[in-house]
BAPADREN-744680 format. One record per residue (C-alpha): x, y, z. Coordinates in nm, 4 decimals, always signed. Layout:
N
<lumvex><x>X</x><y>Y</y><z>Z</z></lumvex>
...
This chain:
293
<lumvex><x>+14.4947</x><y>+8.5579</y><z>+5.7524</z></lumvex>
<lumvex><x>+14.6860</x><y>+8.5148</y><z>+6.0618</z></lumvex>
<lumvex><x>+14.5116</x><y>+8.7495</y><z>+6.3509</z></lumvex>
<lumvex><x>+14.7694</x><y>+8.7873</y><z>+6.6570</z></lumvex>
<lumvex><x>+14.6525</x><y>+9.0014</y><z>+6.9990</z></lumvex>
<lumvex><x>+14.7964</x><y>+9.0830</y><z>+7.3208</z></lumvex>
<lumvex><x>+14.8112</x><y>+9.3628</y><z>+7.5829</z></lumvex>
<lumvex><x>+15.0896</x><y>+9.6237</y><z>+7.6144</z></lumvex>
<lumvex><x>+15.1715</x><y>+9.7669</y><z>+7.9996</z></lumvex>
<lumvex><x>+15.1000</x><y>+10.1375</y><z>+7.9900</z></lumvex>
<lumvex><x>+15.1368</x><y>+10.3035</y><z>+8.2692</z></lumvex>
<lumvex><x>+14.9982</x><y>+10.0916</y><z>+8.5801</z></lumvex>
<lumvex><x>+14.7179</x><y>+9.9923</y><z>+8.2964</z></lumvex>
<lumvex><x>+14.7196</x><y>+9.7577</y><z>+7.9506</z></lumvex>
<lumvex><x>+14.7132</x><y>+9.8530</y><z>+7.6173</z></lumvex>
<lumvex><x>+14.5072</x><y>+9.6234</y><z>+7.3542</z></lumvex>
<lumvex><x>+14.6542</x><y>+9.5466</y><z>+7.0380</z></lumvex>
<lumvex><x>+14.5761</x><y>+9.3527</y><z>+6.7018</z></lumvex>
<lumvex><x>+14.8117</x><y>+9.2436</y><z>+6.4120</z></lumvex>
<lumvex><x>+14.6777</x><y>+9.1679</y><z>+6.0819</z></lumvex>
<lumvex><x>+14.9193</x><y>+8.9294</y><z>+5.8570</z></lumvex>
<lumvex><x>+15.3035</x><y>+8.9745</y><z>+5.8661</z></lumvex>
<lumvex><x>+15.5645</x><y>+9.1493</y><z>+5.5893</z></lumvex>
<lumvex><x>+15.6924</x><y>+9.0433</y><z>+5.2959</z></lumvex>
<lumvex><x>+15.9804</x><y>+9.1630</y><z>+5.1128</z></lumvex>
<lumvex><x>+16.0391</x><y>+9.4974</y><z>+5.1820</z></lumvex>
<lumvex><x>+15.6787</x><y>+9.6093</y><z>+5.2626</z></lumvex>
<lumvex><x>+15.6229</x><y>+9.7954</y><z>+5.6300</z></lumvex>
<lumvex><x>+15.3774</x><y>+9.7854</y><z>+5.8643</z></lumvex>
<lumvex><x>+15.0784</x><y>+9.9912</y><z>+5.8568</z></lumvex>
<lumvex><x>+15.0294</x><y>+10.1392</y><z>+6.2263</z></lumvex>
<lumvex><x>+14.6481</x><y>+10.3241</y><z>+6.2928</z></lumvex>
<lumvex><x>+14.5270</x><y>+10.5180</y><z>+6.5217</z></lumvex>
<lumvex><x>+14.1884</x><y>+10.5014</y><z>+6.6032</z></lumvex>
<lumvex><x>+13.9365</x><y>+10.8397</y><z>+6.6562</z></lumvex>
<lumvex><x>+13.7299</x><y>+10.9558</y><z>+6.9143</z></lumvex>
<lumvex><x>+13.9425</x><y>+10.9816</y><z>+7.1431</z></lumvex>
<lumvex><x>+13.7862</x><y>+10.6740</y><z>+7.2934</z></lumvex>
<lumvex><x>+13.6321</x><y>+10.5407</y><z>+6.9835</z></lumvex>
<lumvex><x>+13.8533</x><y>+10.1667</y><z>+6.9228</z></lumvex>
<lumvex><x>+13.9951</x><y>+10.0272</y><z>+6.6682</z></lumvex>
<lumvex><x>+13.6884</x><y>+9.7972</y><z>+6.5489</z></lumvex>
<lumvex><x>+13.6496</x><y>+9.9784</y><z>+6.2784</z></lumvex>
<lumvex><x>+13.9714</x><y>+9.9607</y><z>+6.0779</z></lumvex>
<lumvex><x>+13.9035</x><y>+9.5845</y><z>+6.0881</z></lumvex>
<lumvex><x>+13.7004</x><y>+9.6498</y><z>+5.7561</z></lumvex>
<lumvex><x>+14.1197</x><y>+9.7021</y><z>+5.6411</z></lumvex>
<lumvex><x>+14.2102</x><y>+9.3759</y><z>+5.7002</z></lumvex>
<lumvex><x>+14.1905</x><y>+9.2986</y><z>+5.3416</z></lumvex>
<lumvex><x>+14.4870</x><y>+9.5253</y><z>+5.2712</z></lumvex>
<lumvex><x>+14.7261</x><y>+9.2504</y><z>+5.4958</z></lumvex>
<lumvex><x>+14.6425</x><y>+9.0257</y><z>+5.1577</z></lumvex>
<lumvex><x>+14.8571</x><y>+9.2322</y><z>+4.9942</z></lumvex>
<lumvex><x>+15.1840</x><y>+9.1052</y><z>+5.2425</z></lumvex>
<lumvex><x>+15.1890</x><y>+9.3909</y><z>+5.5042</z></lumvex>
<lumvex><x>+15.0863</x><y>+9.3840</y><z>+5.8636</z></lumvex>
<lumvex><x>+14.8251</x><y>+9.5742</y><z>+6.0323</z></lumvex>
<lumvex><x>+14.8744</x><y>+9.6801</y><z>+6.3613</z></lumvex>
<lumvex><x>+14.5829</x><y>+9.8572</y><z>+6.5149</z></lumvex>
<lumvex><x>+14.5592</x><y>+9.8976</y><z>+6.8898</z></lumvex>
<lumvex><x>+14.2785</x><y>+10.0417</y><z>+7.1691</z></lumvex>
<lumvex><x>+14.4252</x><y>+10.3605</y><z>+7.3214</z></lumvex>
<lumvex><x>+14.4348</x><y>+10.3889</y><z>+7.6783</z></lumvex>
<lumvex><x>+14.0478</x><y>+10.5039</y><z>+7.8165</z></lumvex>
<lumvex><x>+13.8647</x><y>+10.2814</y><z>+7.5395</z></lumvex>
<lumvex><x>+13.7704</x><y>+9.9430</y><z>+7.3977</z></lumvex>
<lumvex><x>+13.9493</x><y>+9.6488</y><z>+7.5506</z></lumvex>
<lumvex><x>+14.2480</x><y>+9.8495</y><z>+7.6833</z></lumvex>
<lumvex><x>+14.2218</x><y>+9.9633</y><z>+8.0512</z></lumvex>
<lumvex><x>+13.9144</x><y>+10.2269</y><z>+8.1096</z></lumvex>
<lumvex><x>+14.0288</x><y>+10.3817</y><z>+8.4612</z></lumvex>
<lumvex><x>+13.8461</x><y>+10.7292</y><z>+8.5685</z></lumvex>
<lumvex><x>+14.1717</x><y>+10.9413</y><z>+8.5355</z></lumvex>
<lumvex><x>+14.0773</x><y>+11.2249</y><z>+8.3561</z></lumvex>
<lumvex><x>+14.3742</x><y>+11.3936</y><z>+8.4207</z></lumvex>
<lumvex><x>+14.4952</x><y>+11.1274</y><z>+8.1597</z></lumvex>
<lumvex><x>+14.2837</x><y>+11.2222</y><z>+7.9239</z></lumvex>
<lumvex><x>+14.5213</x><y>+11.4414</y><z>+7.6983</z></lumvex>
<lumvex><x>+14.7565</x><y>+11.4203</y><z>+7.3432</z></lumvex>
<lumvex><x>+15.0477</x><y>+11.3685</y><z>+7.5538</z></lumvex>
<lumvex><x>+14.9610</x><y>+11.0199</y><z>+7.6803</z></lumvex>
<lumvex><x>+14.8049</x><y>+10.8808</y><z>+7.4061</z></lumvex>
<lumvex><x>+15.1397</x><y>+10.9847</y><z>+7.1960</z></lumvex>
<lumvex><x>+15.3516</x><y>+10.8521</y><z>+7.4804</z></lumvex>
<lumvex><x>+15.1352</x><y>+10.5434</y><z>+7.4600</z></lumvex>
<lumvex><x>+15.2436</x><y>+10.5313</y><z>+7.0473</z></lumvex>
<lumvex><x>+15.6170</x><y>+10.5799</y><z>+7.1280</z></lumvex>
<lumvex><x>+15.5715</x><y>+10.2993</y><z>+7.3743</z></lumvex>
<lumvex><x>+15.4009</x><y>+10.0507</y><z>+7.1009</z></lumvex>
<lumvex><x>+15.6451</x><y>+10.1255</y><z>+6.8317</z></lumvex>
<lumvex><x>+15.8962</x><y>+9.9772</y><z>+7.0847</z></lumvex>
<lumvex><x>+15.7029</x><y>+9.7347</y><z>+7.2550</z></lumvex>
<lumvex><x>+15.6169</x><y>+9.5886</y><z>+6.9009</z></lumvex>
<lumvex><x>+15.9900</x><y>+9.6851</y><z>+6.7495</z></lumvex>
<lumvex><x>+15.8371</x><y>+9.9044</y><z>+6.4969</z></lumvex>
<lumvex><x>+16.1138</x><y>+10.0641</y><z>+6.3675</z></lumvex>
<lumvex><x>+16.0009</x><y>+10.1715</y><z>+6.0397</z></lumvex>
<lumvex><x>+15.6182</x><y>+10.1918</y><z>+5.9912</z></lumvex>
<lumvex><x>+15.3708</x><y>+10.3927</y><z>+5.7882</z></lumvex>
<lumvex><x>+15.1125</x><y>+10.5434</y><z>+6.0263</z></lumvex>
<lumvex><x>+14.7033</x><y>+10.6011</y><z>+5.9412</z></lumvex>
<lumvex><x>+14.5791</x><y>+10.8483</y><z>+6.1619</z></lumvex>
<lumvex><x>+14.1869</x><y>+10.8654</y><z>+6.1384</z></lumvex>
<lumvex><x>+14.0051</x><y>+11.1838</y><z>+6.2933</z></lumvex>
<lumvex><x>+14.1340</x><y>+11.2169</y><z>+6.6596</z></lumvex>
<lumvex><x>+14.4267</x><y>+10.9749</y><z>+6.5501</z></lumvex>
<lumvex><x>+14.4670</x><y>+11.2110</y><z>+6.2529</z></lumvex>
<lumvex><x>+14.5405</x><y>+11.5184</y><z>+6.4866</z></lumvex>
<lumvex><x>+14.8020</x><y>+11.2389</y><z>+6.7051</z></lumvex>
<lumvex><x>+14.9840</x><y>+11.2208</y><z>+6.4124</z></lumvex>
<lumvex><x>+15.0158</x><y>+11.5549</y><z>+6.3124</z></lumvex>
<lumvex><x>+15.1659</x><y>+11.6053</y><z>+6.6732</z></lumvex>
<lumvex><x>+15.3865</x><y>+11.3329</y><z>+6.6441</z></lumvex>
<lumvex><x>+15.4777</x><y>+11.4351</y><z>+6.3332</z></lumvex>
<lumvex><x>+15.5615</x><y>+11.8176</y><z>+6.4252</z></lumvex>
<lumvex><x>+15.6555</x><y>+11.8159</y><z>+6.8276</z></lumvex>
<lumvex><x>+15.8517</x><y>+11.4876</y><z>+6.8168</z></lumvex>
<lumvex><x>+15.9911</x><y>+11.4360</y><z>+6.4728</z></lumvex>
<lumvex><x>+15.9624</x><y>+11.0861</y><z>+6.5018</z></lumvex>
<lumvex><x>+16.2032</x><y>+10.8411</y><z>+6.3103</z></lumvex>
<lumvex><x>+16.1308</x><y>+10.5474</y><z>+6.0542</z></lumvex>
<lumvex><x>+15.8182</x><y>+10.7116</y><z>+5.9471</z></lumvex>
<lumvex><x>+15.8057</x><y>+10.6127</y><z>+5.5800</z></lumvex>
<lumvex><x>+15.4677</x><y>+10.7923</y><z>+5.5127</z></lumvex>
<lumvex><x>+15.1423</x><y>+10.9338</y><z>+5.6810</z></lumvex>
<lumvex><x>+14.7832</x><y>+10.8595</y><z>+5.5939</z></lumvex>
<lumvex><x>+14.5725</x><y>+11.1513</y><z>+5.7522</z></lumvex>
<lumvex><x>+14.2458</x><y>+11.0307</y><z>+5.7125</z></lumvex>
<lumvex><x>+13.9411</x><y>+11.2746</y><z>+5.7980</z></lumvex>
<lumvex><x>+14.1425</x><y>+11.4552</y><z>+6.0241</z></lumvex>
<lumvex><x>+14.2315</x><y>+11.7843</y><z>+6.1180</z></lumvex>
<lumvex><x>+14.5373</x><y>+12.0356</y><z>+6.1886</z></lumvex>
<lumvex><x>+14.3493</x><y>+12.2951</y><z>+6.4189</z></lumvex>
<lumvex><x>+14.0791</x><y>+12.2441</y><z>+6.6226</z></lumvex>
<lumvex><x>+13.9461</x><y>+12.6645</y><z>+6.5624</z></lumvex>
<lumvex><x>+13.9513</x><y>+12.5423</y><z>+6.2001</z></lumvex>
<lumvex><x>+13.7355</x><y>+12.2551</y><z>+6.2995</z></lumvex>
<lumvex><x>+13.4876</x><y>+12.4798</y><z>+6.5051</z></lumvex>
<lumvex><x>+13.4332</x><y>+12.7051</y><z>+6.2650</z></lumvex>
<lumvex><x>+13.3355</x><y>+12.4810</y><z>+5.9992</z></lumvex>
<lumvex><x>+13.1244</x><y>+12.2672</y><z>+6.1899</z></lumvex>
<lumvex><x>+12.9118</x><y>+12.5939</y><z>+6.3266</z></lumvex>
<lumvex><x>+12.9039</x><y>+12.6946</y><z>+5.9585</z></lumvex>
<lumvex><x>+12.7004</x><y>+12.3767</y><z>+5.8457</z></lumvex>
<lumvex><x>+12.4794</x><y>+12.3585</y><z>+6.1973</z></lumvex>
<lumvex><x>+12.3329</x><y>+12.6399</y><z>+6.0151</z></lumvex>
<lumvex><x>+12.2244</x><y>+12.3998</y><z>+5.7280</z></lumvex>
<lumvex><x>+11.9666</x><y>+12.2146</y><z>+5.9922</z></lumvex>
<lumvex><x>+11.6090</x><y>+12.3239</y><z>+6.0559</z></lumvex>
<lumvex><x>+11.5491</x><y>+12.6272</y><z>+6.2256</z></lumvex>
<lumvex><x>+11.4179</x><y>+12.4527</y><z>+6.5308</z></lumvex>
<lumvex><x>+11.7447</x><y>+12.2270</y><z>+6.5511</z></lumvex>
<lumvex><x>+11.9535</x><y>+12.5107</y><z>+6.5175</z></lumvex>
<lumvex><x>+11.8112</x><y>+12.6386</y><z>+6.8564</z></lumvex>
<lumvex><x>+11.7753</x><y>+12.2844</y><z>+7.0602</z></lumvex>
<lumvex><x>+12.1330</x><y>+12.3102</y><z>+7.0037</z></lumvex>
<lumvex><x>+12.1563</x><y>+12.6757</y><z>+7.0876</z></lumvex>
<lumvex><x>+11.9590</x><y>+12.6558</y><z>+7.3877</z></lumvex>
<lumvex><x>+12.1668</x><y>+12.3522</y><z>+7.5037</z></lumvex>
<lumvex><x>+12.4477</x><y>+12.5696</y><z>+7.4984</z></lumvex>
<lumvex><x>+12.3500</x><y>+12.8569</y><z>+7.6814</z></lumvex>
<lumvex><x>+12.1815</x><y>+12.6512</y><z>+7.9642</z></lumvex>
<lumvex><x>+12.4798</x><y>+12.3766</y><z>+7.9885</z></lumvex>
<lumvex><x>+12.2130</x><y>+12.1014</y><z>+8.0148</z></lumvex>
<lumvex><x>+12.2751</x><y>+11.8417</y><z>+7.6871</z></lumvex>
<lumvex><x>+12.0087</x><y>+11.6048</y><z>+7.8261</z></lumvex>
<lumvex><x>+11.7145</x><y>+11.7251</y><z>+7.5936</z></lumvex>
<lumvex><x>+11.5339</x><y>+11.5303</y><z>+7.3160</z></lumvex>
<lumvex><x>+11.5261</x><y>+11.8099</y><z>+7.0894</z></lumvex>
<lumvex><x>+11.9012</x><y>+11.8841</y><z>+7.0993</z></lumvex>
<lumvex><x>+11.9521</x><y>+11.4849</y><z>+7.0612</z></lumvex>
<lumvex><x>+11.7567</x><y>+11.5176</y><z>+6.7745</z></lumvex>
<lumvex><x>+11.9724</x><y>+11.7747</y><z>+6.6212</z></lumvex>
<lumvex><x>+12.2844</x><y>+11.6152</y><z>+6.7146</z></lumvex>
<lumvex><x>+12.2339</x><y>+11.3244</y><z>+6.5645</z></lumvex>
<lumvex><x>+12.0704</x><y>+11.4592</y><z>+6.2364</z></lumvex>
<lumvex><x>+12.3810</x><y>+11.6598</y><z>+6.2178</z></lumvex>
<lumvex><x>+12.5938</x><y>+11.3584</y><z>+6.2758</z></lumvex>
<lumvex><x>+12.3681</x><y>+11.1446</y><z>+6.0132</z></lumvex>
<lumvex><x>+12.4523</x><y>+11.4457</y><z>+5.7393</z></lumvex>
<lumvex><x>+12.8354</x><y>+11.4679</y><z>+5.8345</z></lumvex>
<lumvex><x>+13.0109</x><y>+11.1390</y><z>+6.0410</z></lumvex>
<lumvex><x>+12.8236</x><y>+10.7933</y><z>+5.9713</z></lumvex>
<lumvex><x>+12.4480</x><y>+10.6272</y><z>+5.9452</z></lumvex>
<lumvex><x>+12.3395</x><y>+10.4554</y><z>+6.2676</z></lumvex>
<lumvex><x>+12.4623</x><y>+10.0904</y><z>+6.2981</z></lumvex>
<lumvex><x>+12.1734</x><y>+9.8613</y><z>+6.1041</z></lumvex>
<lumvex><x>+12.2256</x><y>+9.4706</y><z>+6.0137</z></lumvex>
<lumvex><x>+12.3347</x><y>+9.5246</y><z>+5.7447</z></lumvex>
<lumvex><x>+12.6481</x><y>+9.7392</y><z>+5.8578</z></lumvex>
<lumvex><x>+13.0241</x><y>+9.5643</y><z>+5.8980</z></lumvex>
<lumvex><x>+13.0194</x><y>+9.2705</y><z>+6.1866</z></lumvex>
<lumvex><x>+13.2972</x><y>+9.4930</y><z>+6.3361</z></lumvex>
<lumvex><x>+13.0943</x><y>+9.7806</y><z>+6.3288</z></lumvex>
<lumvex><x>+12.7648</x><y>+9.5841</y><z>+6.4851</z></lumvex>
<lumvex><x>+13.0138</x><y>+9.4345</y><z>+6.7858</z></lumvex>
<lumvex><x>+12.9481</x><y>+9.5353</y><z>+7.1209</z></lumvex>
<lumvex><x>+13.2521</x><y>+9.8100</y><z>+7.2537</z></lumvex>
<lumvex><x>+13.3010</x><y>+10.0151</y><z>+7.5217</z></lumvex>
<lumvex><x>+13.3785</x><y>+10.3643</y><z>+7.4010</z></lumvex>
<lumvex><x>+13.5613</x><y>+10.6122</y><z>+7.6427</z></lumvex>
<lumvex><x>+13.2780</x><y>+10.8581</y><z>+7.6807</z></lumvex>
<lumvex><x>+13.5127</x><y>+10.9972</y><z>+8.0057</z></lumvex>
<lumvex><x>+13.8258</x><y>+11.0638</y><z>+7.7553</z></lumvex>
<lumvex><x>+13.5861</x><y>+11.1890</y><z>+7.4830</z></lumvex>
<lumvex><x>+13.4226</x><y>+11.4706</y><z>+7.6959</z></lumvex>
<lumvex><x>+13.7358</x><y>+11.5498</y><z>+7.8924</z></lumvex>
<lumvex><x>+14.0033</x><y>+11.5616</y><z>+7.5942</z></lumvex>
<lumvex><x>+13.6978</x><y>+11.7004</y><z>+7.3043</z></lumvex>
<lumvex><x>+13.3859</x><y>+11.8021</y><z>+7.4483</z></lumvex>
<lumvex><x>+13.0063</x><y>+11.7868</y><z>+7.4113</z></lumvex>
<lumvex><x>+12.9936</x><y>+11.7405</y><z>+7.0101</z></lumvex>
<lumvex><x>+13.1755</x><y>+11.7728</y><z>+6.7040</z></lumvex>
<lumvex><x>+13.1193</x><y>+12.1236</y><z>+6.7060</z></lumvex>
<lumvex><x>+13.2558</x><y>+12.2641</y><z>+7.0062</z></lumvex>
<lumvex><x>+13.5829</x><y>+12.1497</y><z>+7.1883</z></lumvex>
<lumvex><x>+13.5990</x><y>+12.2487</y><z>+7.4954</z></lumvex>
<lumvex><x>+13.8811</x><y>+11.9958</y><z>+7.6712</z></lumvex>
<lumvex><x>+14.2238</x><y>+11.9625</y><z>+7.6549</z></lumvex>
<lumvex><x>+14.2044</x><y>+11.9342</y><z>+7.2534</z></lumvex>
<lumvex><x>+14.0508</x><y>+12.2680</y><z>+7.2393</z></lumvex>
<lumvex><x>+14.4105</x><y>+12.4636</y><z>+7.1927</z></lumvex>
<lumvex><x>+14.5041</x><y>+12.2025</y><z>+6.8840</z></lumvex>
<lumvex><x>+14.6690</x><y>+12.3893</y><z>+6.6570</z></lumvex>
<lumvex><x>+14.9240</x><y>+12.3020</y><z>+6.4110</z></lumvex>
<lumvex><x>+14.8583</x><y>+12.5056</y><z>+6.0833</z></lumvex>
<lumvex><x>+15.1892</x><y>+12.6599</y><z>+6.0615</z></lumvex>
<lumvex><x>+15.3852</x><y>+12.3454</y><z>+6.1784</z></lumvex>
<lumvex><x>+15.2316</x><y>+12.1150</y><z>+5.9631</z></lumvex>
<lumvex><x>+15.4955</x><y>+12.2583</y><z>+5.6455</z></lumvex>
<lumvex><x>+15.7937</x><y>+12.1290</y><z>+5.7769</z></lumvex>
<lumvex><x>+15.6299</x><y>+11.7396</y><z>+5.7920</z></lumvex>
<lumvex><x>+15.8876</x><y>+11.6056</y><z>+5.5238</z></lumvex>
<lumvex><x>+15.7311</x><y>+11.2878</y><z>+5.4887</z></lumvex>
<lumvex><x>+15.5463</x><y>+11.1422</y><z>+5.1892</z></lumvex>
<lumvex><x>+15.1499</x><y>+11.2280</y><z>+5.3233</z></lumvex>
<lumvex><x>+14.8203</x><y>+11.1218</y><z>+5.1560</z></lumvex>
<lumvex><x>+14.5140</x><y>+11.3278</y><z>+5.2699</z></lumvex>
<lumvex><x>+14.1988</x><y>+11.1342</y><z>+5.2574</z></lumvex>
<lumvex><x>+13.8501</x><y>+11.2869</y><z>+5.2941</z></lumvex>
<lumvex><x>+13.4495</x><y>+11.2493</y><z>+5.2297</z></lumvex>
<lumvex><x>+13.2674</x><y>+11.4951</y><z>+5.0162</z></lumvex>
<lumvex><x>+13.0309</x><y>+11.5246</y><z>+5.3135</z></lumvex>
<lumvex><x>+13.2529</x><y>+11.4658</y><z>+5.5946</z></lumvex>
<lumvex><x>+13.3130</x><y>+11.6311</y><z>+5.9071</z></lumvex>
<lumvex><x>+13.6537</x><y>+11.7150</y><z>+5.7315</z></lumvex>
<lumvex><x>+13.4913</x><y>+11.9290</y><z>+5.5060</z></lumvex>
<lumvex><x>+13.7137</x><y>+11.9537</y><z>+5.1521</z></lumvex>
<lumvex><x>+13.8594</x><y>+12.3558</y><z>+5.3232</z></lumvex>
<lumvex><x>+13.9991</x><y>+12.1714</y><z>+5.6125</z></lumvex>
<lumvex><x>+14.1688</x><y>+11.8945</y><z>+5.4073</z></lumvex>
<lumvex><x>+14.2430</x><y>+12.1300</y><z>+5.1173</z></lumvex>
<lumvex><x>+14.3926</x><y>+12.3237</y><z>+5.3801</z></lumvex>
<lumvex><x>+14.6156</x><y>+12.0737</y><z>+5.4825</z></lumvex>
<lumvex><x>+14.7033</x><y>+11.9613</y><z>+5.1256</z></lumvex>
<lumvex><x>+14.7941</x><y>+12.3177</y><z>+5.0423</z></lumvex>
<lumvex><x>+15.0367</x><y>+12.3247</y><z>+5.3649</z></lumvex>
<lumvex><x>+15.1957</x><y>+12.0353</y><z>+5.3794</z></lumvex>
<lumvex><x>+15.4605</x><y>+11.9722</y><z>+5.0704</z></lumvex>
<lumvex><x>+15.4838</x><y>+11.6256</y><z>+4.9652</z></lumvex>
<lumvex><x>+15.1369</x><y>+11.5309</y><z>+4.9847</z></lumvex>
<lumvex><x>+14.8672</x><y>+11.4480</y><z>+4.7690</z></lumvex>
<lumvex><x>+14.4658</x><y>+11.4702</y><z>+4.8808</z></lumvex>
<lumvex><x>+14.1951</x><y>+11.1818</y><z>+4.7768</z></lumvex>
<lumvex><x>+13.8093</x><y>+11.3073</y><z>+4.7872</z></lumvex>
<lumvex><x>+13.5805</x><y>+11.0384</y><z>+4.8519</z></lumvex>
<lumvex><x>+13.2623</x><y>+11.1478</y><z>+4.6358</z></lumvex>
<lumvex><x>+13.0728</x><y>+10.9207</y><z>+4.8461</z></lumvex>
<lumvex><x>+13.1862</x><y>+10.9059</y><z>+5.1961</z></lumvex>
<lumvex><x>+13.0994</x><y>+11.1090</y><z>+5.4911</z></lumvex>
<lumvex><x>+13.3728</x><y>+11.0746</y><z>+5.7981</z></lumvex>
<lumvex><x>+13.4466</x><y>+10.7390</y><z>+5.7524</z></lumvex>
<lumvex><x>+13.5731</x><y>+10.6761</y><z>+5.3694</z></lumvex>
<lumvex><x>+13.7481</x><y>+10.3168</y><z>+5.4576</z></lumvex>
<lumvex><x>+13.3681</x><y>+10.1929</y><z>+5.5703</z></lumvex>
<lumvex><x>+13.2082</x><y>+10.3906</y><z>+5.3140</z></lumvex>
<lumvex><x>+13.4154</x><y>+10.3011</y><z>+5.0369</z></lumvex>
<lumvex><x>+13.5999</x><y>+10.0032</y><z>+5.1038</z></lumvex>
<lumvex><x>+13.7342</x><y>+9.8647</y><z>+4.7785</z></lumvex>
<lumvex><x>+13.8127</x><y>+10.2089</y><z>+4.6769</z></lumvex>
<lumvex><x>+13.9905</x><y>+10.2981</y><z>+4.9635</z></lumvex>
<lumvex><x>+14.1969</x><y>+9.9752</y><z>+5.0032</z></lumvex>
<lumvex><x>+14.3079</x><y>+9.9746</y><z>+4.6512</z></lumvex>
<lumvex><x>+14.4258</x><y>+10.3710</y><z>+4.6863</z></lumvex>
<lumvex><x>+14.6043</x><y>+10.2509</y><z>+5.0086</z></lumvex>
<lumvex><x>+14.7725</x><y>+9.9743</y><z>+4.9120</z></lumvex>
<lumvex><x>+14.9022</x><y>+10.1531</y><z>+4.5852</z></lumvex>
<lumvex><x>+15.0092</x><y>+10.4260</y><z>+4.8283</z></lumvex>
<lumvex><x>+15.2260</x><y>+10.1918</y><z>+5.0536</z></lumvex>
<lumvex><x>+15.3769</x><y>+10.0062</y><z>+4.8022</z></lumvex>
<lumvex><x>+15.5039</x><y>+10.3133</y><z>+4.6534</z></lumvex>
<lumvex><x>+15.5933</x><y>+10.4622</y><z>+4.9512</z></lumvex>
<lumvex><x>+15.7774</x><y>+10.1207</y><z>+5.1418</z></lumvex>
């Protein structure tokens, strides 16, 4: 399978991108955009398979992350650049008409897109894990901290009434709570992708999110799009884990909202269904593209 990279300018920086395969026929490209923010694309590599099927994948490193430029702006560090950033790949790359995977944070980018710029030659969206409100978000993540031990419930209490993250006991909580909910710790025996080196943007992660999963505190924090996410008019499949940070209300939310979509629950999967469940997921993709070219 033919693997092609480059670098996009952005701004005075460089954008890093990755195409899987090339087209056949009629099929379009499958765009995705990566979580975090600042978390790279490495991990859709464990997708490449679907390019077998005679689509490109195009998956890139936003700006702030991975092998794209890292500069300390954080007055960068908002939905408005990365999306700019997208508008500026679909043209850089002549992606006319493309379907577009959103995962987590890229999940919410698309949902902007989507609703605030009404973007053409969208032929579907795959909102993977993802979310249409951050308040939604919040309140279901505080709802399962209260599933942890008493004592991790108030490291992670206590860390947020002092301001002061650095603790071992809130660590401890933060990661058992990330264990339950996002993804097992990297081991050898995980994806190569997964196990390669990166540089995550922890700068555009705590300036655009926050502290943790469960309370966003930057620029994000104000993410809403419940009501606006009924007039998306494209074809959308909703993807989710049983035990994932999108718990089944927030994707059953947006199923319920938005009107020509359908909603796959990953029995086994946490935040990351595509790692989790590969073959599964692949196969329910591909089927979903091909119908929706």
């Amino acid at each position: 399978m033919k693997i092609t990279e480059g670098y996009m300018p952005y701004l005075k920086y460089k954008t890093y991108y990755r195409i899987v395969g090339k087209c056949t026929g009629n099929k379009k490209p499958l765009l995705l955009l990566h979580g975090g923010p600042g978390s790279t694309h490495n991990y859709f590599e464990v997708l490449d398979k679907a390019a077998e099927d005679g689509r490109a994948l195009i998956m890139y490193d936003q700006l702030g992350c991975g092998l794209s430029s890292i500069p300390s702006r954080p007055n960068l560090w908002n939905a408005e650049t990365w999306i700019e950033e997208l508008i500026q790949l679909r043209k850089y790359l002549n992606l006319d008409e493309v379907h577009l995977l959103g995962q987590s944070w890229g999940g919410m980018m698309a949902i902007q897109y989507a609703c605030q710029y009404k973007p053409k030659g969208i032929k579907s969206y795959i909102l993977a894990s993802t979310l249409p409100s951050s308040t939604l978000w919040k309140k279901e993540q505080r709802r399962r901290i209260k599933y942890l031990p008493q004592k991790m419930q108030n490291a992670i209490a206590e860390a947020e009434k002092t301001g002061d993250y650095s603790s071992e006991k809130y660590r401890e909580a933060e990661s058992e709570f990330m264990l339950r909910y996002c993804a097992s710790p990297v081991s050898p025996d995980s994806p190569e992708c997964l196990r390669r080196p990166k540089t995550a943007g922890s700068e555009s992660y705590l300036t655009a999110w926050g502290q943790n999963e469960f309370t966003p505190t930057g620029t994000l924090k104000d993410f809403d799009f419940l009501e606006e996410i009924q007039n998306i008019q494209e074809p959308c499949l909703i993807t989710s884990g049983l035990t994932d940070l999108c718990s089944p209300l927030i994707a059953k939310t947006m199923y319920d909202k938005i009107p020509n979509s359908e909603w796959e629950l990953f029995e086994f999967s946490r935040h990351m269904a595509f790692v989790e469940e590969n073959k599964k997921y692949i196969k329910i993709l591909t089927n979903w593209l091909n119908k929706n070219d």
